[in-house]
MDAnalysis code that builds the backbone (N, CA, C; Angstrom):
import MDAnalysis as mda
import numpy as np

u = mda.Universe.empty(330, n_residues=110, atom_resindex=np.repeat(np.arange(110), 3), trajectory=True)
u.add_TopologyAttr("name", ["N", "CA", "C"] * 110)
u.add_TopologyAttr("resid", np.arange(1, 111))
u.add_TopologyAttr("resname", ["UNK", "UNK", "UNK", "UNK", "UNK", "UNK", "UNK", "UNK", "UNK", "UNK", "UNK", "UNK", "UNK", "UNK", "UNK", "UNK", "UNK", "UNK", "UNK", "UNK", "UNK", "UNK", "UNK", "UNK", "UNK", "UNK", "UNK", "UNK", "UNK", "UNK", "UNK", "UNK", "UNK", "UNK", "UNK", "UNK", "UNK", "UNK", "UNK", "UNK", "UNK", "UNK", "UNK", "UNK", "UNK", "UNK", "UNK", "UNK", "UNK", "UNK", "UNK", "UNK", "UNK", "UNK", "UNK", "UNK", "UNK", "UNK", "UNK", "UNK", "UNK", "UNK", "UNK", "UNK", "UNK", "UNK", "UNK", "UNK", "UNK", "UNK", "UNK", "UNK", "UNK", "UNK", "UNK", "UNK", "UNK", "UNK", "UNK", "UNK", "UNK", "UNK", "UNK", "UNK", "UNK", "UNK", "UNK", "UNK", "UNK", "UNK", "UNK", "UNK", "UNK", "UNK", "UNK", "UNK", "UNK", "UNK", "UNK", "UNK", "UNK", "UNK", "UNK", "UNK", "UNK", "UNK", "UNK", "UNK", "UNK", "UNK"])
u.atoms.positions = np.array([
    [50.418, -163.010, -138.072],
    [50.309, -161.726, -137.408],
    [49.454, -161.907, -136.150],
    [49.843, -161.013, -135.130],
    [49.308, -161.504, -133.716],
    [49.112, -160.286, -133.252],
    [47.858, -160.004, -132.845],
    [46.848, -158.699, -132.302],
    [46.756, -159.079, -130.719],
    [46.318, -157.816, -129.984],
    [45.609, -158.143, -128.473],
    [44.624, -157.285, -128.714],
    [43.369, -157.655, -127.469],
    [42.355, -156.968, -127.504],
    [41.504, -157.603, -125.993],
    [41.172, -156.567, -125.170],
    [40.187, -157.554, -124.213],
    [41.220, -158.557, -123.176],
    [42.269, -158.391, -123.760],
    [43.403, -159.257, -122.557],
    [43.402, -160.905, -123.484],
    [43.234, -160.857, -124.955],
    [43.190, -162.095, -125.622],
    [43.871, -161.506, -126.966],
    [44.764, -162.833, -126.965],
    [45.507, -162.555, -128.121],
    [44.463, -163.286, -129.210],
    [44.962, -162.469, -130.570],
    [43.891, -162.600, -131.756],
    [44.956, -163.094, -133.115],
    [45.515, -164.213, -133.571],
    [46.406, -164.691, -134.562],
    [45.503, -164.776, -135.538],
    [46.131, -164.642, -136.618],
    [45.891, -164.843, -138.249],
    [46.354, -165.953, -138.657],
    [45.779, -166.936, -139.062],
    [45.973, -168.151, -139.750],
    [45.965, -168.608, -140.918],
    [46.031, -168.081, -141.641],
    [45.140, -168.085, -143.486],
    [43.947, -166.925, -143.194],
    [43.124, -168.252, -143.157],
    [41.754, -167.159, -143.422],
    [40.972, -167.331, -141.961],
    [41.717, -167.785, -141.049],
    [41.363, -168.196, -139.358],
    [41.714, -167.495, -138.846],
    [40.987, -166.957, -137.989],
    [41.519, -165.924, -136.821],
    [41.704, -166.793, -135.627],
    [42.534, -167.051, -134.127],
    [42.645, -168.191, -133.633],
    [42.404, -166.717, -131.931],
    [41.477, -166.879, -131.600],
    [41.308, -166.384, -130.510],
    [41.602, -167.513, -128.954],
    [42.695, -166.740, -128.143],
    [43.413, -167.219, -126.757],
    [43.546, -166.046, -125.761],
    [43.641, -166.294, -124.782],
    [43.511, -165.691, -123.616],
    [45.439, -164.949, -123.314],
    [45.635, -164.214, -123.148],
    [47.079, -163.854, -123.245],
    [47.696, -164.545, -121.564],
    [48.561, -164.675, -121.165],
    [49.027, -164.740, -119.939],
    [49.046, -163.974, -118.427],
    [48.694, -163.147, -118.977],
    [48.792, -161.667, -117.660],
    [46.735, -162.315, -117.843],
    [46.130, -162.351, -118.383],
    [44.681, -162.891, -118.060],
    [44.444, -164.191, -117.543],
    [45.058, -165.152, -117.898],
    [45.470, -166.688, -117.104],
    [45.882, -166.258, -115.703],
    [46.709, -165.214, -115.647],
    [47.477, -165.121, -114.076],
    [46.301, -164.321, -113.464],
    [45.601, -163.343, -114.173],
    [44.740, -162.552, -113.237],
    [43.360, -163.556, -112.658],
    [43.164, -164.542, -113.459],
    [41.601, -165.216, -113.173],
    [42.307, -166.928, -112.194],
    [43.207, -167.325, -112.116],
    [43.966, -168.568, -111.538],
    [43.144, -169.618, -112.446],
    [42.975, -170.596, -111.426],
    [42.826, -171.613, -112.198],
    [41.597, -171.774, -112.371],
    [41.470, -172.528, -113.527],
    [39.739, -172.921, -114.292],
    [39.303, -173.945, -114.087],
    [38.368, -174.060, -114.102],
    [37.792, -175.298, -113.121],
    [36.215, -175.901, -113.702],
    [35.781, -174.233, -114.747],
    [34.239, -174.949, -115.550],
    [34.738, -173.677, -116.485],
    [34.224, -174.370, -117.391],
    [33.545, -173.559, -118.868],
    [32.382, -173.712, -119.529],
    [31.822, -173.273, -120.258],
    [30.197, -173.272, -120.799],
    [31.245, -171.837, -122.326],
    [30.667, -172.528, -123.720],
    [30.979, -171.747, -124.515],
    [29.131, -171.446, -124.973],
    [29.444, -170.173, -125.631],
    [28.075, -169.752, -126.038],
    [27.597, -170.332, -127.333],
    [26.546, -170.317, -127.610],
    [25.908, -171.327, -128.787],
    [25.848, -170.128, -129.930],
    [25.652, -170.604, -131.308],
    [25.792, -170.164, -132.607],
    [27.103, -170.038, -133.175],
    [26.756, -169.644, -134.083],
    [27.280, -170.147, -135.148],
    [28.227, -168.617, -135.537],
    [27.773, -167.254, -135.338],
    [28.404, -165.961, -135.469],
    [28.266, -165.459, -134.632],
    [29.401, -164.687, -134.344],
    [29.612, -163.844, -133.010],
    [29.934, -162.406, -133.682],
    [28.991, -161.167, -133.074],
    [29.829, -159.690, -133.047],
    [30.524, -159.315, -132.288],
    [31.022, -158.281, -132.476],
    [31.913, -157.662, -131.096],
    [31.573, -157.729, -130.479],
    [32.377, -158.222, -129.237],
    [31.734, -157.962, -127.620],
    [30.543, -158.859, -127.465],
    [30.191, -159.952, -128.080],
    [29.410, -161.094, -127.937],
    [30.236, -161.909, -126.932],
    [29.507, -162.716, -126.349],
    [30.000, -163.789, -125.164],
    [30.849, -164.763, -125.833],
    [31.928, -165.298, -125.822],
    [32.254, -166.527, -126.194],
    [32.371, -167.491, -125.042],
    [32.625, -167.133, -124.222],
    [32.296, -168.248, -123.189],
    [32.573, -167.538, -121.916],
    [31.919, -168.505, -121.224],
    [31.937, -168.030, -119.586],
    [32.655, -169.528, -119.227],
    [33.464, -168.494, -117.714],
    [33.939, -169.274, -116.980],
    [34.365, -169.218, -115.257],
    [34.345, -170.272, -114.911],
    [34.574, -170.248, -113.434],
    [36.258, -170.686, -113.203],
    [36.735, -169.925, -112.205],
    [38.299, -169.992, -111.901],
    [38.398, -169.298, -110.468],
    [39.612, -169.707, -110.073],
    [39.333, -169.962, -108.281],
    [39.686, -168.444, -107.960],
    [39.603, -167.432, -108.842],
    [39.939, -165.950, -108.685],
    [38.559, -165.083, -109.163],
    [37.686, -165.486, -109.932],
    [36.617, -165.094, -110.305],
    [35.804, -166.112, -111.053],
    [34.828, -165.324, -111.966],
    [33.587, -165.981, -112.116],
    [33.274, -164.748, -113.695],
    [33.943, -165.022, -114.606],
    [33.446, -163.677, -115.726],
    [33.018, -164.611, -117.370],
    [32.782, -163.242, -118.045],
    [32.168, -164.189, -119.271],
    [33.413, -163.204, -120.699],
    [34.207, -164.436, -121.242],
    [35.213, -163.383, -121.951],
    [34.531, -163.105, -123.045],
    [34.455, -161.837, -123.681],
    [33.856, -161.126, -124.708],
    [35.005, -161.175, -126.321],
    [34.012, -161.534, -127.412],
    [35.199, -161.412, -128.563],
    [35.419, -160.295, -128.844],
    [36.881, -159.618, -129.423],
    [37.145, -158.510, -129.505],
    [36.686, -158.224, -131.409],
    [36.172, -159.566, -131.781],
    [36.233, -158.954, -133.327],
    [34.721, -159.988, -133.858],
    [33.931, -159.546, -134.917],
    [32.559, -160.348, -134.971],
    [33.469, -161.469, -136.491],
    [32.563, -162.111, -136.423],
    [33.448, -163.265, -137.302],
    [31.874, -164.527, -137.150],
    [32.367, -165.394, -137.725],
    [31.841, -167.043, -138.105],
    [32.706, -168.033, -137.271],
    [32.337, -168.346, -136.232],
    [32.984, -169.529, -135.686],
    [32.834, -170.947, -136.393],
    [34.099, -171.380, -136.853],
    [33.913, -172.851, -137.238],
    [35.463, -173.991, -136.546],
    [34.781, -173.161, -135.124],
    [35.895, -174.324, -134.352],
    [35.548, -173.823, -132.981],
    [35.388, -174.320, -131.733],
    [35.818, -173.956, -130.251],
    [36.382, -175.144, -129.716],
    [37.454, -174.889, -128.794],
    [38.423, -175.716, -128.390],
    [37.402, -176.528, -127.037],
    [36.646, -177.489, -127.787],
    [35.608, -178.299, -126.964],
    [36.285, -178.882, -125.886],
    [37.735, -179.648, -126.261],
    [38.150, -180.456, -125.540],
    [38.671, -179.645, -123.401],
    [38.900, -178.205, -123.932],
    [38.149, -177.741, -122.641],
    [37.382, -177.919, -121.431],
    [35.957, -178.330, -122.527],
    [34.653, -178.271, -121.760],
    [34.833, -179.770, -120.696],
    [35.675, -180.299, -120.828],
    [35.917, -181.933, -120.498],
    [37.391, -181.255, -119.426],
    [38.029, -180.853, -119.869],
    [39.654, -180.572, -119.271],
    [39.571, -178.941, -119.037],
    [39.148, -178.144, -118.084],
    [39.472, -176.673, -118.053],
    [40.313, -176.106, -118.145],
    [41.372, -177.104, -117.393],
    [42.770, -176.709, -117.358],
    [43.874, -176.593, -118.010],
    [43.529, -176.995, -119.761],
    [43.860, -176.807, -120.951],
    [44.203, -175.138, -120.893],
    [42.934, -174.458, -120.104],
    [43.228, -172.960, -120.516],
    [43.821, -172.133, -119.808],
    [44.422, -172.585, -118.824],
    [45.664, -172.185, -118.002],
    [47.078, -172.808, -118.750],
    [47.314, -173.364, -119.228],
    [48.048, -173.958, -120.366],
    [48.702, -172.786, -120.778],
    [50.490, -173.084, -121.145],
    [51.327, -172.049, -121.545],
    [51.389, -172.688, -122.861],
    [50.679, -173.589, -123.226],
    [50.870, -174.111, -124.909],
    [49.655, -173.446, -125.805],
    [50.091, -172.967, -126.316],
    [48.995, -172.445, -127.557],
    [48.213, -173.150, -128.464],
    [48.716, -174.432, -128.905],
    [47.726, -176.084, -128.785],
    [46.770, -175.920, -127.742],
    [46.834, -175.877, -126.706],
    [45.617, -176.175, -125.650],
    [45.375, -175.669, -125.069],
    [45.553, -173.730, -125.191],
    [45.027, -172.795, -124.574],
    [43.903, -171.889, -125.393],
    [43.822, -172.206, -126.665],
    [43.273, -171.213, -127.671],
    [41.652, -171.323, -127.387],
    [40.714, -170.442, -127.575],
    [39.339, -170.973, -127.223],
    [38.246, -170.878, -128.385],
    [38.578, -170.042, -129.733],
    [37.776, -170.220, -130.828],
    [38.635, -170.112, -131.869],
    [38.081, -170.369, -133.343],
    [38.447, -170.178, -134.602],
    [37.552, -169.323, -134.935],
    [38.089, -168.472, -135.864],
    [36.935, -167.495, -136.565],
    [36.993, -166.960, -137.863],
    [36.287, -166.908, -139.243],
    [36.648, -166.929, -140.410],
    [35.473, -165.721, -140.491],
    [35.371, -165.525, -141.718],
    [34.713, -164.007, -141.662],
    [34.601, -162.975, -141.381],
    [36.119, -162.590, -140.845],
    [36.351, -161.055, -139.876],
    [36.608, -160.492, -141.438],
    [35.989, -159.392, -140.866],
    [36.766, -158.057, -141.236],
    [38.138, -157.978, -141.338],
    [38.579, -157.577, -141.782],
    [40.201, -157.490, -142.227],
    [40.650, -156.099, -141.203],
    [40.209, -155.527, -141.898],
    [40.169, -153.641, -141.282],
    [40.274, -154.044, -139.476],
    [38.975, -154.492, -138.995],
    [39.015, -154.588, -137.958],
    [40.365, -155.052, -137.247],
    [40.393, -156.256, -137.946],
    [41.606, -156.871, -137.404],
    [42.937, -155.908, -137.127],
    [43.259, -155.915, -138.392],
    [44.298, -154.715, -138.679],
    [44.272, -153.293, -137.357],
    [43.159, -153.019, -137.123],
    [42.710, -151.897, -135.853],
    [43.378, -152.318, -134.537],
    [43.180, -153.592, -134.164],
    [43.821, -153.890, -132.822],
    [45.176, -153.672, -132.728],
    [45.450, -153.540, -131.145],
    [46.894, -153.111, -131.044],
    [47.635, -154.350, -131.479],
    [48.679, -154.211, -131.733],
    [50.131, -155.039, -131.922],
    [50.496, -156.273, -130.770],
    [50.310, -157.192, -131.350],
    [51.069, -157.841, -129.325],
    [52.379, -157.642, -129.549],
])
């Protein structure tokens, strides 16, 4: 099942939530060029998951749901341009286990 929220699509994996940036947000920011993800271990709503620089702006994307991160797509922090990527392998930017269900369920439909 696949949610939007914040201009990032939000998939269900088992018990993983797989947070990515949707396409109309790739096209609005161009290309990426640095990332910096935020440190710990749990994120709430609207917590930072990472900031980034791209030749259209300079913003910090916010999670749309609070959860336990036990994954960020590091290989990024080395390759930016993974997240301009139309592959969902190498565009995704966290894992997240511990959501709320409800919440989830709340976001719109993609």
């Amino acid at each position: 099942m696949k949610k939007i929220a914040n201009y990032l699509w939000i998939e269900q994996e088992e018990e993983q939530y797989v947070i990515s940036m949707t396409p109309e947000l790739q096209d609005d920011i161009g290309t990426i060029g640095y990332v910096e993800f935020s440190e710990g271990d749990v994120l709430e709503k609207d917590d930072i998951i990472l900031n980034l620089e791209a030749s259209k702006t300079v913003m910090a994307i916010l999670s749309p749901l609070a959860g336990k991160v036990v994954e960020r797509n590091t290989a990024a922090l080395e390759q930016p341009l993974l997240l301009n990527s139309a592959d969902p392998a190498e565009h995704w930017l966290i894992r997240l286990t511990d959501v709320d269900v409800a919440a989830f369920e709340a976001l719109e439909d993609a």
